[in-house]
N, C-alpha and C positions, 0 to 999 in steps of 0.2 A: 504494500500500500504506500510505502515511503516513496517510492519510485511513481508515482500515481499521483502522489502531492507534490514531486518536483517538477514534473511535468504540464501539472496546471499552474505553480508558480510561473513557469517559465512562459506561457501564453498569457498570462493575466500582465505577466511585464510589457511582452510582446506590445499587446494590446494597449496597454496605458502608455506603453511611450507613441507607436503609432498616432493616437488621439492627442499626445501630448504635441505632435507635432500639428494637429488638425485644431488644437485649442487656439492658434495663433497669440498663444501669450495668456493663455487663461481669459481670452476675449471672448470666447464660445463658449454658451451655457454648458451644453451637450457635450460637447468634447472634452470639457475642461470635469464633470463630472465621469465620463468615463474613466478620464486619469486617476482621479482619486480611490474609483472603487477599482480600477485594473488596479494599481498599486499598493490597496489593502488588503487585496486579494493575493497577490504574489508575495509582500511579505508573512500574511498570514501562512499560506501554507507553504512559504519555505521553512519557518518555524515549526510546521507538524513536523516538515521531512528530516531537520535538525535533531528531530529527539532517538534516530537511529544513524544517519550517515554524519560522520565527520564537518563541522563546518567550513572546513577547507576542502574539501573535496567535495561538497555540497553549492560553494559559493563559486568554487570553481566551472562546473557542471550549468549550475544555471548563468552566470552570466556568458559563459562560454556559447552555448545554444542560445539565448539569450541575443546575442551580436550577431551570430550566422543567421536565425529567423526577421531580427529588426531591418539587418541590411537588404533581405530579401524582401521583404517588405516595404521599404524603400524604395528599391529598383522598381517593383512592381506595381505599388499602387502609387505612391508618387513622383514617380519616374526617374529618380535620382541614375547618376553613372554612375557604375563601378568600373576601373581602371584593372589593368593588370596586378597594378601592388593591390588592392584592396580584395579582388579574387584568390591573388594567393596569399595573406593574412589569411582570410576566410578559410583556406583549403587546407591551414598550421592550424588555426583552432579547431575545428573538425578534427584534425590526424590527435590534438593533444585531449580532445573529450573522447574519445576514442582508447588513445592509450589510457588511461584512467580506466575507461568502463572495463578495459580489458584485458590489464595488466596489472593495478592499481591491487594491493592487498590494502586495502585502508576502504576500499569500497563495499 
C-alpha cells in the first residue's frame, strides 16, 4: 500500500504544480485552488508512504518521477521545448529511480 500512497503523492504534485502554472500567480480562482489541494494531497500521502520507506529514498523517488511527469507535462499541454540536455537529465533521473527500485536494499 506504501507504494500506492507514493504514487498518488507523486500525481497530486504533478497536478498542483501543472495548475500552479495555470494559477498565473495565484490570479485564478480554480487553479490557484487546485494547487492547494494537489499539494495537500501529495504531502499528505507522502507522509503515509514515510511511515515504511526511508525518507531519502522516498523523497528521492517522488521528486525524481515527480520532474520526469511535470516536464512531460509541460511539453504536452503547455507546449514548452525540451532540448537535448533536458531529455537527457530526464533519461539520468529515470536510469537513477530505476536503480533504487532495483538495486536499492534501503527500499
Amino acid at each position: 500500500m506504501n507504494w500506492v500512497y507514493l504514487i498518488v503523492a507523486v500525481v497530486s504534485e504533478v497536478i498542483g504544480t501543472s495548475a500552479l502554472k495555470a494559477s498565473e500567480g495565484f490570479s485564478r480562482l480554480w487553479p490557484s485552488l487546485i494547487v492547494v489541494a494537489g499539494y495537500s494531497s501529495a504531502f499528505y500521502f507522502l507522509s503515509l508512504t514515510l511511515r515504511a520507506i526511508p525518507v531519502g529514498i522516498a523523497y528521492a523517488l517522488w521528486s525524481g518521477i515527480g520532474i520526469v511527469l511535470i516536464s512531460l507535462a509541460g511539453w504536452a499541454v503547455f507546449g514548452q521545448k525540451l532540448d537535448a540536455a533536458a531529455i537527457g537529465g530526464i533519461v539520468l533521473i529515470i536510469a537513477g529511480v530505476l536503480v533504487i527500485n532495483l538495486f536499492s536494499n534501503s527500499v
